[in-house]
C-alpha positions in Angstrom: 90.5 97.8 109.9 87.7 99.9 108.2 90.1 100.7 104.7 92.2 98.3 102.7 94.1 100.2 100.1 95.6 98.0 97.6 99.3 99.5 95.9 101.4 98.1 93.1 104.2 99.8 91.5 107.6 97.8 91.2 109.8 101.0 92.6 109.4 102.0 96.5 110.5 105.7 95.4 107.2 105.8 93.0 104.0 108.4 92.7 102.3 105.5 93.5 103.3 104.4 96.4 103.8 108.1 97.8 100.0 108.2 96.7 99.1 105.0 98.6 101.1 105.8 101.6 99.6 109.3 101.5 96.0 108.0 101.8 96.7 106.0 104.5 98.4 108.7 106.4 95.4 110.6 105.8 92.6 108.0 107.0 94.5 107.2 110.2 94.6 111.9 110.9 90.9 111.3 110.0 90.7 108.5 112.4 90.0 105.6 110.6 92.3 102.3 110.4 93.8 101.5 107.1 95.7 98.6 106.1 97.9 99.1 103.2 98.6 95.9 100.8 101.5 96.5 98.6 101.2 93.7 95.6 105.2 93.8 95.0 106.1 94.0 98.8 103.8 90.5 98.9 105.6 89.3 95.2 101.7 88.2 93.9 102.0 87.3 90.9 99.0 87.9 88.8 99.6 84.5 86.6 97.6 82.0 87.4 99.3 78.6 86.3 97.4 75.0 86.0 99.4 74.0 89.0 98.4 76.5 91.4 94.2 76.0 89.8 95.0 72.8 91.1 95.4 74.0 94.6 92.9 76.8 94.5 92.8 78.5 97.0 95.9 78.6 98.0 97.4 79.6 101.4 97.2 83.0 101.2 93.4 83.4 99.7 91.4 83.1 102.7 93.0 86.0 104.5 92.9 88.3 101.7 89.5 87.5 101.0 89.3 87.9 104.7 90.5 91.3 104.8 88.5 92.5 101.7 85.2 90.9 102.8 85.9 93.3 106.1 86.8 96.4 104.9 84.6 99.3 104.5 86.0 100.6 101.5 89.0 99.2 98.9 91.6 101.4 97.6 93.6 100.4 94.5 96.5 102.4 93.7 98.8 101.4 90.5 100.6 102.2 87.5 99.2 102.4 84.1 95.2 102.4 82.6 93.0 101.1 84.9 89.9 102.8 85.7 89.1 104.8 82.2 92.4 105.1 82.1 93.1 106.3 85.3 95.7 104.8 87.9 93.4 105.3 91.4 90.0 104.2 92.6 87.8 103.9 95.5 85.2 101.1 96.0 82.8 102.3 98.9 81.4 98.7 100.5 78.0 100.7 101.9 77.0 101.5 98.3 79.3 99.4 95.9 80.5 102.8 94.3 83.3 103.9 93.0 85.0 107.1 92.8 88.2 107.7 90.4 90.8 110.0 91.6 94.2 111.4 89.5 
């Protein structure tokens, strides 16, 4: 896996996840192997409760830390402000840059 792009958006039918799914169609014509996480298809849930800190990390850490440790570049695709407001970005692992896209 050289990409790991990263969607969230609650509806399958979204811009968002048309944009993911679109970048990852394009890395695998350009030849490269992406992996596409989708946050809802997984059901994270971004609330960390004093049980689960408990625990830490749970099941599911050391493979996504796994995947993200081995990816040459980490694509996060959702809804709303992120990046100065925008809803796309690119971390590239070689230089720890970032490109915003949308």
């Amino acid at each position: 896996m050289d990409h790991v792009i990263v969607v969230a958006h609650p509806r399958r039918d979204s811009f968002t996840v048309a944009l993911a799914a679109a970048c990852a169609d394009e890395l695998e014509r350009l030849g490269h192997r992406p992996q596409l996480r989708d946050l809802y298809a997984l059901k994270f849930n971004p609330v960390l409760t004093a049980q689960e800190l408990g625990d830490f990390p749970g099941p599911g850490a050391h493979r996504s830390a796994r995947i993200a440790r081995t990816a040459r570049s980490l694509v996060t695709i959702r809804t709303g402000a992120g990046l100065e407001g925008r809803g796309a970005g690119v971390a590239n692992r070689r230089d720890h840059g970032g490109v915003l896209l949308g």
